[in-house]
C-alpha positions in Angstrom: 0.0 0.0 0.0 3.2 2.9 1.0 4.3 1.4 -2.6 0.8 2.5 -4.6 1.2 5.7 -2.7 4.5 6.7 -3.5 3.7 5.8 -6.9 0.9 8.0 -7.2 2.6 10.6 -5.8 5.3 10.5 -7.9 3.4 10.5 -10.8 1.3 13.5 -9.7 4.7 15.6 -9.2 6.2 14.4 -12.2 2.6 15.9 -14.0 3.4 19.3 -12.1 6.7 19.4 -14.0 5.4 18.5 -16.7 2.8 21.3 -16.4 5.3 23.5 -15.6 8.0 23.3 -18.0 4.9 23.7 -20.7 3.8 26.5 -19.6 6.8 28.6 -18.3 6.1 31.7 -20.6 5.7 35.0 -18.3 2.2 36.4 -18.7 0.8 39.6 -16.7 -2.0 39.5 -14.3 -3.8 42.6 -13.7 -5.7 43.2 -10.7 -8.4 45.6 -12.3 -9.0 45.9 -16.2 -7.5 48.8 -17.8 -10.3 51.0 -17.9 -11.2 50.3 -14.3 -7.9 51.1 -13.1 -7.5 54.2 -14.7 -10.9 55.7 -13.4 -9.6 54.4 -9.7 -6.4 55.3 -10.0 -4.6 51.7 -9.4 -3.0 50.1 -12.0 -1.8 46.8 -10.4 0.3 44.4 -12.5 2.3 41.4 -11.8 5.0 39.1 -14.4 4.7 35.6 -13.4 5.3 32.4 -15.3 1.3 31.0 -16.6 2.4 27.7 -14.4 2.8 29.8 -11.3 -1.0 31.7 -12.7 -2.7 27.8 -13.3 -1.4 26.5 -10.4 -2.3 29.2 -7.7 -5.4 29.1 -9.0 -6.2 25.5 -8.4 -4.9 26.4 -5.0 -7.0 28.9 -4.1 -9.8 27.0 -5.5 -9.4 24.1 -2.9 -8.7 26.8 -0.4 -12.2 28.7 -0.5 -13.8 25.2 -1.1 -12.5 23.7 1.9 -13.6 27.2 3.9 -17.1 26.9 1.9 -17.7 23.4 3.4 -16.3 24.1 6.7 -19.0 27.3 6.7 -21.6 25.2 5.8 -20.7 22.4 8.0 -21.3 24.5 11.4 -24.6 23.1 11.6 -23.9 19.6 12.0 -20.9 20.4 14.2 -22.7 21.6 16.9 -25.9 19.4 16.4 -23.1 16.4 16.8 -21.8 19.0 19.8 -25.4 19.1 21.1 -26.2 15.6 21.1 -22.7 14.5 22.9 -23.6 16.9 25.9 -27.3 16.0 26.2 -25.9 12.0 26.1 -23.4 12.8 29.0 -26.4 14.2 30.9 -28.5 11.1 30.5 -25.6 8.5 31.5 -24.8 11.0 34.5 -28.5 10.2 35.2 -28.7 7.2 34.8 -26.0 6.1 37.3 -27.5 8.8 39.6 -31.2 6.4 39.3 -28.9 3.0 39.4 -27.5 4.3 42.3 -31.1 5.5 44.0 -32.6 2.1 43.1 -29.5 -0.1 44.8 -29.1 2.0 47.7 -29.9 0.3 51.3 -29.2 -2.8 49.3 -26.6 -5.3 49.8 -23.6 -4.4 47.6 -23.6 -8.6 46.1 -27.5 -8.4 45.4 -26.8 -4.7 43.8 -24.0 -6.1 41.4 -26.3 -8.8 40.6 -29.3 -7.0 40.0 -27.2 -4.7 37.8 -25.5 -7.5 35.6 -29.0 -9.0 34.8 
């Protein structure tokens, strides 16, 4: 199983290079379209290499994905939260009613009376 793994990741870095060395011509990113810029008075630019543009890209794709999800999984995070206190509650209570049921008892005929 390490084997497949280092396999795969292997041939997922060796598709980054390839990726990269394919697309190493420098491009400009803009941060505001010409016109834009000129009316705010900002004209932002950056050289990079178009691997370095694809590649970020993807990254901050899976970035705001994995925040989306985590947003939208609050709910069940603190219903799961929720439930987990309320269960600690009942088994607190139920050993409290265990113990109110066996008390004055003998301690033998209590441990029995528990195990059946």
């Amino acid at each position: 199983m390490r084997y497949i793994r280092y396999a795969l990741l292997g041939s997922f870095a060796v598709a980054l290079i390839a990726v990269a060395l394919a697309n190493s011509n420098i491009v400009t990113l803009k941060v505001l379209p010409e016109d834009v810029a000129a009316f705010v008075g900002m004209n932002a630019s950056v050289d990079l290499p178009l691997f370095i543009v694809i590649l970020g890209g993807i990254l901050v794709g899976l970035l705001v994905g994995f925040v989306w999800e985590w947003v939208r999984e609050y709910g069940q995070r603190a219903d799961a939260a929720r439930q987990a206190r309320e269960m600690r509650r009942l088994e607190r209570e139920v050993a409290r009613l265990k113990g109110e049921k066996h008390e004055g008892k003998d301690e033998v005929l209590a441990l029995l009376d528990e195990a059946s």
